[in-house]
N, C-alpha and C positions, 0 to 999 in steps of 0.2 A: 738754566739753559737760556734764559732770556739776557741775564748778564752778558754770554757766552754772546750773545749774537750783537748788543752794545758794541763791545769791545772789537768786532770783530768791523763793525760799519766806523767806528772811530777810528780804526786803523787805518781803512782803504780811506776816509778822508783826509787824514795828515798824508800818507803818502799820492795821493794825488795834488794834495796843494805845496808840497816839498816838488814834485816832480814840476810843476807850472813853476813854482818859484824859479828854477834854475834853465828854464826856457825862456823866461823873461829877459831880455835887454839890462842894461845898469840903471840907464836912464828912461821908465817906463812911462807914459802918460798917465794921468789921472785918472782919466775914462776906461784904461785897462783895468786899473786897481780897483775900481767899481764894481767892474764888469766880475773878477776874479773875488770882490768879495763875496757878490751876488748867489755866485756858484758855489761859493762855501756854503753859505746861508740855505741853499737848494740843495746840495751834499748831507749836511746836518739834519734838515727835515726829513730828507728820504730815509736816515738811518735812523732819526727816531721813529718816523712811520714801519717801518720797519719792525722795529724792536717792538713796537704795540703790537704790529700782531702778529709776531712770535709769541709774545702773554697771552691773547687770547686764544692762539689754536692750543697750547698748553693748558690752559682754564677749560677751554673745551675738552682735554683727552682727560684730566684728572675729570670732569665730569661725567664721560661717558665713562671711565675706569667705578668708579663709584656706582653709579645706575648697575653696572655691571656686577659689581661686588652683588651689590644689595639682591640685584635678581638670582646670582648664583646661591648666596644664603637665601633668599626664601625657597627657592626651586629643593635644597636641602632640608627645610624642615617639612616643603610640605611631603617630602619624598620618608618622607621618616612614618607620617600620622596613616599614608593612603599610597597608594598606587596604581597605574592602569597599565593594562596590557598595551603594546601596540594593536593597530586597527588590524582587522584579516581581511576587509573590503579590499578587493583587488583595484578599483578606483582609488583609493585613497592610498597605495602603496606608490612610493614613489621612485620613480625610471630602473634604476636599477636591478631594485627589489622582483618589479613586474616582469622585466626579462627573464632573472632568473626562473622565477617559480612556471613561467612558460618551458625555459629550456628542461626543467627538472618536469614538466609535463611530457615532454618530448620522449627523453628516455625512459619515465616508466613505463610509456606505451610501446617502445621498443622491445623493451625488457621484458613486459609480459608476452608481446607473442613473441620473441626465442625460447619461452620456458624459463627464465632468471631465475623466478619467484619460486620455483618449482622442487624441494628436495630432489636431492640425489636418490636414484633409484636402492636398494640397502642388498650390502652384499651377500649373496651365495650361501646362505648356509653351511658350514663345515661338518660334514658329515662323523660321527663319533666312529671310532676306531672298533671299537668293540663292537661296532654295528657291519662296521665293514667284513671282519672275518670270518662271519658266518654267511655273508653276501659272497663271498668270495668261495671259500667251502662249496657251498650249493651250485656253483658255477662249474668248480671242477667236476662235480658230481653227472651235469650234465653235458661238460666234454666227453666223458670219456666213454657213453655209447654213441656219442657221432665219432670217434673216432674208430671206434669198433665198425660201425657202418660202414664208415670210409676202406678200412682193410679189406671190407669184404665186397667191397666194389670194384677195386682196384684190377681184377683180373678180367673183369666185365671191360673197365674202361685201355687194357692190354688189347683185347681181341678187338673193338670197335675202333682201336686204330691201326692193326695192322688190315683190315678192311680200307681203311682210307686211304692208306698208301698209296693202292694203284690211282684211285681218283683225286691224289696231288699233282699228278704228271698231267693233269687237264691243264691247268691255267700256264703251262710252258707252251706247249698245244696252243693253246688258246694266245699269246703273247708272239708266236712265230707270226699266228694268223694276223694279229695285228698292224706287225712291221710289213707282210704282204701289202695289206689295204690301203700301208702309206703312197706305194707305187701311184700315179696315176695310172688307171687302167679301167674299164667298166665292171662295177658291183656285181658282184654273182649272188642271188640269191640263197640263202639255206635250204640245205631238205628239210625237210618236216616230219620227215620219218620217225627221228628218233620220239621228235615229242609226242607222237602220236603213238608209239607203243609204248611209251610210260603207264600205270593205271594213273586215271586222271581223277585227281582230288580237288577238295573247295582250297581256291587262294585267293587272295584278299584280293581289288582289283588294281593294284600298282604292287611292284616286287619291293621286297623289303630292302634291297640296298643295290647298288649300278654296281657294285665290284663282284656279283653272286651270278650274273650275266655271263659270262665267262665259264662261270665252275659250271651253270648250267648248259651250256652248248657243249663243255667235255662231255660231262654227264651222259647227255646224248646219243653222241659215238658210241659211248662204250656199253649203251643201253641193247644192242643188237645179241649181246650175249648175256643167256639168261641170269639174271641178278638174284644173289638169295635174299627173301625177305628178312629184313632187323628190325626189331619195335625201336631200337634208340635211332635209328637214321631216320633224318627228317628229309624230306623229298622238295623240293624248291621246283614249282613251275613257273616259268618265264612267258606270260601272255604277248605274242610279239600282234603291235599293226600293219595292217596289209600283208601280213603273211616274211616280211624282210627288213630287214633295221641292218644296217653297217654296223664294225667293230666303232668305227672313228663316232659315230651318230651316238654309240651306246656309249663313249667315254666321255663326252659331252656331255650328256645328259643327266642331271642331277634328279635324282627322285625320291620322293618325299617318302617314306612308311606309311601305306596307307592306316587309319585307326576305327574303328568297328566304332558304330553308332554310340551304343552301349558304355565304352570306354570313351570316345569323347564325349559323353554328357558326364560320366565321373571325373572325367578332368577336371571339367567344367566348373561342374562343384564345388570338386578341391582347390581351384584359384581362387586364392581369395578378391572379391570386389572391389576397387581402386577405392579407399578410402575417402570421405568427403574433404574440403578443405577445412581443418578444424577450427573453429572459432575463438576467439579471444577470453579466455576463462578469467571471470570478473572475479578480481582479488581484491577481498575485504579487513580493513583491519578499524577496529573501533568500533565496530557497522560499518565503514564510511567506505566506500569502493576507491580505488588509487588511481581510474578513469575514468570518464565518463561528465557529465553535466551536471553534478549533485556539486552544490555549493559549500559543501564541507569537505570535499575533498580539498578546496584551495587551504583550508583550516589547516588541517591535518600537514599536507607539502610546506606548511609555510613555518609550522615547528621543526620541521627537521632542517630546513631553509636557516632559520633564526640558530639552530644548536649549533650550527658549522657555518656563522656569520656568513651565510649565502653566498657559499663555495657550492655550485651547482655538482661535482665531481663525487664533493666529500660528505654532500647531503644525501645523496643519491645511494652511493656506497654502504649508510648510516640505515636508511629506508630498507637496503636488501636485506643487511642484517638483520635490524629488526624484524622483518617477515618470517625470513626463516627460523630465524629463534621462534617467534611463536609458533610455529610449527613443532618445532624439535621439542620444544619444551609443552605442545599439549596446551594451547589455552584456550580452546574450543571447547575442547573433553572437562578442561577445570571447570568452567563457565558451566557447563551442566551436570557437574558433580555434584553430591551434597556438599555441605559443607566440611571442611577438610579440618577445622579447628578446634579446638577441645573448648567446654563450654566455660572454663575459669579466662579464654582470652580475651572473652568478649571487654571485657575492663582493662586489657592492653593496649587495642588498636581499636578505634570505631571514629563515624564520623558525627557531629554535631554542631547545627546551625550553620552559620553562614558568617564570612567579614563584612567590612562595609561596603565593598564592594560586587559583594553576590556571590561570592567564591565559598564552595562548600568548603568547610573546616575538616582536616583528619587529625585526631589527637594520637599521640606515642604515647603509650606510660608505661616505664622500663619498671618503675619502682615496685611494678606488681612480682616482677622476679626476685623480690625478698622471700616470698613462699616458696623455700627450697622444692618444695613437693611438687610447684607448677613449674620449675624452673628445671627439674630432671623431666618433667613430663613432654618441655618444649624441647630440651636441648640434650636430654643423657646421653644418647648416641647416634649414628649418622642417621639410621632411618627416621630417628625423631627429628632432626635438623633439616631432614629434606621435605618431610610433612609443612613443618612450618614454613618451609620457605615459599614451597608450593602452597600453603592458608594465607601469606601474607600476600602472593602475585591473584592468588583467587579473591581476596577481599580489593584489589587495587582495582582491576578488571571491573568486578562490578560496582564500585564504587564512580570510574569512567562512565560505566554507559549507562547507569539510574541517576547522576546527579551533574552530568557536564553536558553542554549544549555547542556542537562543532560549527553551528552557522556562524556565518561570519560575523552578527554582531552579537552571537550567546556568550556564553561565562564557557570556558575551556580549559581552564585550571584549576587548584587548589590550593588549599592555604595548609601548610603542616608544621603543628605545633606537636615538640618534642620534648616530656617531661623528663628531666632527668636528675631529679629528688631520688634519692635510695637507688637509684640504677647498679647494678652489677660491674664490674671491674671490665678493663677492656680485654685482660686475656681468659677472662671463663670461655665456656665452652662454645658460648654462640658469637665467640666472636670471630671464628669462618664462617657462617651462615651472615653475620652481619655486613662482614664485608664482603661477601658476595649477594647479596641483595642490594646493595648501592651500586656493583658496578651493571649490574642488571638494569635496574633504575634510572640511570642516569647513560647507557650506552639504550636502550630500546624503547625510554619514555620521555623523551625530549620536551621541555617547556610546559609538562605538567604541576612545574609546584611556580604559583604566583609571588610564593613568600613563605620561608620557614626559617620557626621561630624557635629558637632552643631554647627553656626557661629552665630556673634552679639550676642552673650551669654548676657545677663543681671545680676548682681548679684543677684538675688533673686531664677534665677534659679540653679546657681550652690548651692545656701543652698537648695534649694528643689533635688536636684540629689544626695544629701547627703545622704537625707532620701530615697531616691529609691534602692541605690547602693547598699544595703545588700539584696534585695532581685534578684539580676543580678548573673550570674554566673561568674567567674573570665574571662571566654574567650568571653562571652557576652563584658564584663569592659575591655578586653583588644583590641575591634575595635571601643571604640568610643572616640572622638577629641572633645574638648572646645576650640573657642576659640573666645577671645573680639572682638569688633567691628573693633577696629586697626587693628589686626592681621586677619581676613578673611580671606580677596582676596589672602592674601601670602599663610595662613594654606591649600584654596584648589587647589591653581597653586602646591602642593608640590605628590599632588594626581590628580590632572583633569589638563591634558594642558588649557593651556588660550585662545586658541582656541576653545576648547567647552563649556568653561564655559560662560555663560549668562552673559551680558553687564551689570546687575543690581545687580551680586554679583563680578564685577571687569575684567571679561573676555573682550572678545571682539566676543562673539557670539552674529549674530542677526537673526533670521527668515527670513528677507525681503532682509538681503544684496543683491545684485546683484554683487559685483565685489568679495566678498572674502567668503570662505568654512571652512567648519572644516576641508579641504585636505589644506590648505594654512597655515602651521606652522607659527608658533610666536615666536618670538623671545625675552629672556627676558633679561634685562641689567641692573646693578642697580648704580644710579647715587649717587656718593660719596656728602656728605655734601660740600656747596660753591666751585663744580665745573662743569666742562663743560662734554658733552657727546654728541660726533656728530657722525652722521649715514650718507655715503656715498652709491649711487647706480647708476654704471655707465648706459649710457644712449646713444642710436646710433641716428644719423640724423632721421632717418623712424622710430622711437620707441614713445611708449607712455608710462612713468612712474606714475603709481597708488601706493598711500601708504595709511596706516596709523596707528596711534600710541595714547597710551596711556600710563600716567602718573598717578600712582595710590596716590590720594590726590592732585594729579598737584600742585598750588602755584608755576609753576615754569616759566621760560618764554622760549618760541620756535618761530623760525624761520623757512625757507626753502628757495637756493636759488639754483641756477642751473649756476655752471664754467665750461664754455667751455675747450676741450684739448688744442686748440692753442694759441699758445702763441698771447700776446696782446689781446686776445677777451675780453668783455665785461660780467661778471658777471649779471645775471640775476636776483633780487628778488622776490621769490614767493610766500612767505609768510615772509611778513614783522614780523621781530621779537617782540613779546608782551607778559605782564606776564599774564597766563594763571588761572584765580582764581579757587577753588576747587567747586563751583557749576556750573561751566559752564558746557559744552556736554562734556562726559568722554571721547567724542574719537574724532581724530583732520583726517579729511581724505584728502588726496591733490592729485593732479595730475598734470603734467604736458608734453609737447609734443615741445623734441628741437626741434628745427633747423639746430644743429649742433653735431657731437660726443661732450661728456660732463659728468659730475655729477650733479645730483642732493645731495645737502649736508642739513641734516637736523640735527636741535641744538636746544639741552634742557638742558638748563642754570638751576641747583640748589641751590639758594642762602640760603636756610635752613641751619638748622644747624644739618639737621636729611636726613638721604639717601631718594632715593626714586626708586621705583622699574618702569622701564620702557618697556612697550611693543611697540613690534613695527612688519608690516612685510608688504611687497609691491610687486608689479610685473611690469614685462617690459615687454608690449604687442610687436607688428608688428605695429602698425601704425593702424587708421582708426577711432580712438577715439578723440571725439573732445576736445579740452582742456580745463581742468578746475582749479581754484584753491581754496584753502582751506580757 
């Protein structure tokens, strides 16, 4: 590029001094030619100043290209050995991030009081058919004396209305008198006769309806001639005030049914009381409430935030589902169930220790389903399939809220290593229950695995991840590790000290130790091809030295012997040196108890032609331990 821009300032000066050339006169003076060499001379510097530094902004971009390189590979190894979560401090989220997880605060609050959160209420019961016909039976049974009743009423209700008949001709009566009253002319008052030879009975103190006003002033008339008494005719008295009311006053007048003490206080009753304004029902998921001022709730919004790169819509959407599922699916009821698992799984699923980083560890070991007998017991048929699946959401649950901490600067996720040495084929029987625990997992548990690690990888399965991989999200695919059988024990010492990891995928943890802890660091060393690697650990007259070590694949040979400080003393053997084959006991443990100040010297001879990675770590009591050797 620098050549490129030479060439390009050489250019523009030949043709500037070609273009002067031919401006010039034939006959030039001296003092011009001067003057035009000058400018040359001045043209040439500028393009070699120039060209310098075009070299150096180029010396500078390959520099900062390289800086660059270099940081992008280390940022890659150190991304391989450790990892950190992003922050959940809502200060230290930056602009963007903090809007969203505000707006996704907005509508949960929304959402809870509409009811969102809330199942659907479950429908109707369907009543069984065979239940109905006898319901139905029994029905007709007791139609048919009301219909009996009914016939034999029927001539009762014949003769109670040819009674009536005459007292229909009232309200024509009564309607002429009407169109009368329209006339303007002065109001004649009523007799009061008729009402007054009625027998007078209790009526309520307003008449039961303004259109019965009418039937009662016929009524009246026609009361001058003696009336037979009937128990079914109900008798209507009209209390009039001041003795006169108009037709026109009474069609006006709207009047209410009056209602007896009695019956309106059972009204009363029976309305039910305006309900209070109901309050904001606090919805929990993790413990962690989805409103409110508890500082784990930003925890929690801000995983569902992170699984849908903080599309406020799609996070939100993600958060209903998951609520309701846990409902539908019972994870309250799980949570205080017994345990749901049969007691051979406990060596399938469990959790132990921790990463470097603080992250409780869950281990998978598939290879336990080589015992056909546990492997019909987990999967022979669907209700065994939905047991485990339901033991494996109930071990997850509480595995959440006895070992993760949602504050914002606790540990909130976990680290899951998946063995899959001797695992089961991918079309046996669990593998519907399998793939439907991962979309379960991964659609309602957002940004709970830190890192998962799949070891003893088999080739079969890496062509079956092949076909899963497109439907994983890029940062789903960007926490999970493969790796061969070879490679294990190193891919999770790179992630889990060797200290916590489990003695059966290369660690040096066991349950039962009695001399050494997960607080007893390890130490790791890796033994060059065909050479020696010796471990010293000085040792007082009153001391007791406990070790031990482990050689991953061993084939190698070890010793241990104990030289005293003083000079001339006698060298002690305590573990006679022997090669050490790769299925003996993975781990070599020794002790011993001088006599004298000294070392203990331990040696692991590598005759291979391939390293090997070696653990090791010991302690020096006070004395009082009796001796022992390895």
């Amino acid at each position: 590029m620098a050549d490129e821009t030479k060439q390009e300032a050489a250019a523009e000066v030949v043709v500037t001094e070609a273009e002067k050339k031919a401006e010039e006169p034939a006959a030039a003076p001296a003092a011009e030619e001067k003057a035009v060499e000058a400018a040359e001379e001045k043209a040439v510097e500028a393009a070699e100043e120039k060209a310098a530094e075009a070299d150096s902004e180029e010396e500078k971009k390959a520099e900062e290209a390289e800086e660059a390189g270099a940081a992008d590979e280390a940022a890659v190894i150190d991304g391989t050995g450790s990892f950190k979560e992003e922050s959940n401090l809502v200060s230290e989220l930056p602009d963007p991030e903090r809007t969203a997880l505000a707006q996704l605060k907005e509508l949960v609050a929304t959402a809870l009081a509409n009811g969102e959160f809330d199942l659907p209420p479950p429908p109707p019961p369907k009543e069984d058919p065979k239940k109905e016909e006898p319901a139905k039976e029994e029905a007709k049974k007791e139609e048919e004396p009301k219909a009996e009743t009914a016939a034999a009423e029927e001539p009762a209700k014949e003769e109670a209305k040819k009674e009536e008949e005459p007292k229909a001709e009232a309200p024509a009566e009564a309607a002429a008198e009407e169109a009368k009253a329209e006339v303007p002319a002065p109001e004649e008052p009523k007799a009061e006769e008729p009402a007054k030879e009625e027998p007078k009975t209790e009526a309520p103190a307003e008449p039961e309806a303004a259109a019965e006003e009418p039937k009662a002033e016929a009524a009246a008339d026609e009361s001058k001639e003696p009336a037979e008494p009937e128990a079914e005719v109900k008798t209507v008295v009209v209390t009039e005030e001041e003795s006169t009311k108009t037709v026109e006053a009474i069609e006006e007048t709207v009047v209410v049914p009056a209602v007896s003490e009695p019956a309106a206080a059972a009204e009363a009753e029976a309305t039910p009381a305006p309900a209070p304004a109901a309050e904001t029902k606090e919805e929990l998921i993790w413990g962690v409430p989805l409103v409110g001022d508890d500082e784990r709730t930003d925890t929690v919004l801000l995983k569902f935030l992170r699984a849908r790169e903080f599309k406020v819509k799609e996070a939100m959407a993600m958060l209903k589902s998951a609520v309701l599922w846990r409902k539908r699916f019972g994870i309250d009821e799980l949570l205080g169930a017994d345990d749901l698992g049969l007691p051979e799984l406990e060596n399938v699923v469990f959790y132990r220790g921790a990463d470097r980083e603080g992250h409780p560890v869950c281990y998978n070991v598939y290879g336990e389903f080589q015992d056909k007998e546990l492997y019909e017991k987990a999967f022979g048929d669907e209700e065994k399939r939905e047991r485990f699946l339901k033991w494996r959401i109930q071990l997850l649950e509480r595995g959440i809220r006895e070992q993760l901490d949602f504050s914002p600067s606790g540990i909130c996720s976990m680290v899951q290593v998946t063995d899959l040495k001797n695992s089961p084929p991918m079309l046996g029987k669990h593998r519907a229950v399998t793939r439907q625990a991962l979309a379960l997992l991964q659609d309602n548990y957002p940004e709970f695995i830190a890192k998962k690690v799949f070891i003893n990888v088999p080739w079969w399965y890496l062509a079956a991840n092949k076909v899963m991989s497109p439907f994983l999200t890029q940062r789903t695919k960007s926490k999970i590790v493969f790796c061969s059988p070879g490679k294990s024990a190193e891919t999770l010492f790179r992630y889990i000290a060797p200290e916590q990891v489990p003695v059966q995928f290369g660690g040096l943890y066991k349950e039962d130790d009695t001399e050494f802890s997960t607080s007893d660091a390890v130490t790791e060393l890796t033994v060059k091809p065909s050479s020696k690697e010796t471990i010293e650990i000085a040792a007082t007259e009153s001391s007791t030295v406990v070790w031990e070590l482990r050689v991953l694949g061993w084939v190698v040979s070890y010793g241990a012997e104990f030289t005293p400080d003083a000079e001339g003393g006698y060298t002690v053997i305590v573990q006679k040196t022997r090669k050490v084959p790769a299925h003996e006991e993975p781990i070599m443990k020794g002790s011993f108890k001088p006599g004298e100040p000294g070392k203990v010297v331990l040696t692991v001879n590598n005759p291979a032609s391939k390293k090997k990675k070696l653990l090791y770590r010991f302690k020096v009591k006070g004395g009082g331990a009796p001796e022992e050797s390895a």
